[in-house]
C-alpha positions in Angstrom: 27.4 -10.5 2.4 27.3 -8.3 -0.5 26.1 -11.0 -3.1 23.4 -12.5 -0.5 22.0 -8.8 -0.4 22.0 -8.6 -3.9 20.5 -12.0 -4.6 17.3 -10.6 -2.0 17.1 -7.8 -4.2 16.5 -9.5 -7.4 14.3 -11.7 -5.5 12.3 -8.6 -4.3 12.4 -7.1 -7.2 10.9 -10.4 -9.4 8.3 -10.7 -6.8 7.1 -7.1 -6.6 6.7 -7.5 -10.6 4.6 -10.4 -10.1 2.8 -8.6 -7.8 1.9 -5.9 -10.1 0.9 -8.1 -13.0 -1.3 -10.2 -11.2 -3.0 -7.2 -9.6 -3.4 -5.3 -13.0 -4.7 -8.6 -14.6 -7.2 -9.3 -11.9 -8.4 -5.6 -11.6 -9.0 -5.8 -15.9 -11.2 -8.8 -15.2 -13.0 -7.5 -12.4 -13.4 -4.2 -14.4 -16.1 -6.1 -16.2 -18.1 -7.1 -13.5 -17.5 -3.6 -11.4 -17.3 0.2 -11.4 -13.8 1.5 -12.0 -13.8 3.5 -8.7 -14.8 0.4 -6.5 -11.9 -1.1 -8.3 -9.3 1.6 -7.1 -10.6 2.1 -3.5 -10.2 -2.2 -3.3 -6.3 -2.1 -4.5 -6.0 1.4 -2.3 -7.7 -0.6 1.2 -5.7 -3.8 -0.1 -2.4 -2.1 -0.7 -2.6 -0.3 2.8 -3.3 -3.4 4.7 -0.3 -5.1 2.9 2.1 -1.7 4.2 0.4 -2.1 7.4 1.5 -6.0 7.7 5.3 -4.8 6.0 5.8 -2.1 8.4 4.2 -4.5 11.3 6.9 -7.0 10.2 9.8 -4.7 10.4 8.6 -3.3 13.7 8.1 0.2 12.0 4.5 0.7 13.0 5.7 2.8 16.5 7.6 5.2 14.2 4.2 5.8 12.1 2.1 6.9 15.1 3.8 10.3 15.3 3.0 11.0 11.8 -0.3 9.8 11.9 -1.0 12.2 14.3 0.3 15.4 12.8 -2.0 14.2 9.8 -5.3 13.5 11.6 -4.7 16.6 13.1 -4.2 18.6 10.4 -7.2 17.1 8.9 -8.9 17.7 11.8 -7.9 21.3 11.3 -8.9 21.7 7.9 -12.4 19.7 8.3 -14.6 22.7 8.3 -13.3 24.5 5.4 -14.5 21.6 3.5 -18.1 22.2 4.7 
């Protein structure tokens, strides 16, 4: 059990590397064509969907709705000292 586990590790670990190459090589050609800041809200938007789908996977998204709603609501709290 132990090597399989380790085995999926290295695996994840390999793939999350490939991840962030091919991200950071796509965002430097991109960077050419768009503004930085369009850039980094695409790769923020992209990379929550892709939690979203992880923690979807692993049946996690139930535990996220409490915490979701202590932070709306202390947004919601703060919202009109930013006015």
């Amino acid at each position: 059990m132990h090597a399989q586990s380790a085995k999926r590790g290295i695996l994840l670990m390999i793939a999350g590397s490939s991840i962030f190459s091919t991200n950071d090589a796509f965002s430097k050609l991109a960077l050419a064509h768009i503004p930085t800041s369009q850039i980094l809200a695409m790769r923020g938007v992209l990379a929550a969907l892709v939690l979203l789908a992880v923690l979807g996977g692993m049946g996690q998204l139930p535990a996220l709705r409490p915490k979701m709603a202590v932070a709306y609501t202390h947004i919601r709290a703060h919202e009109t000292t930013i006015e």
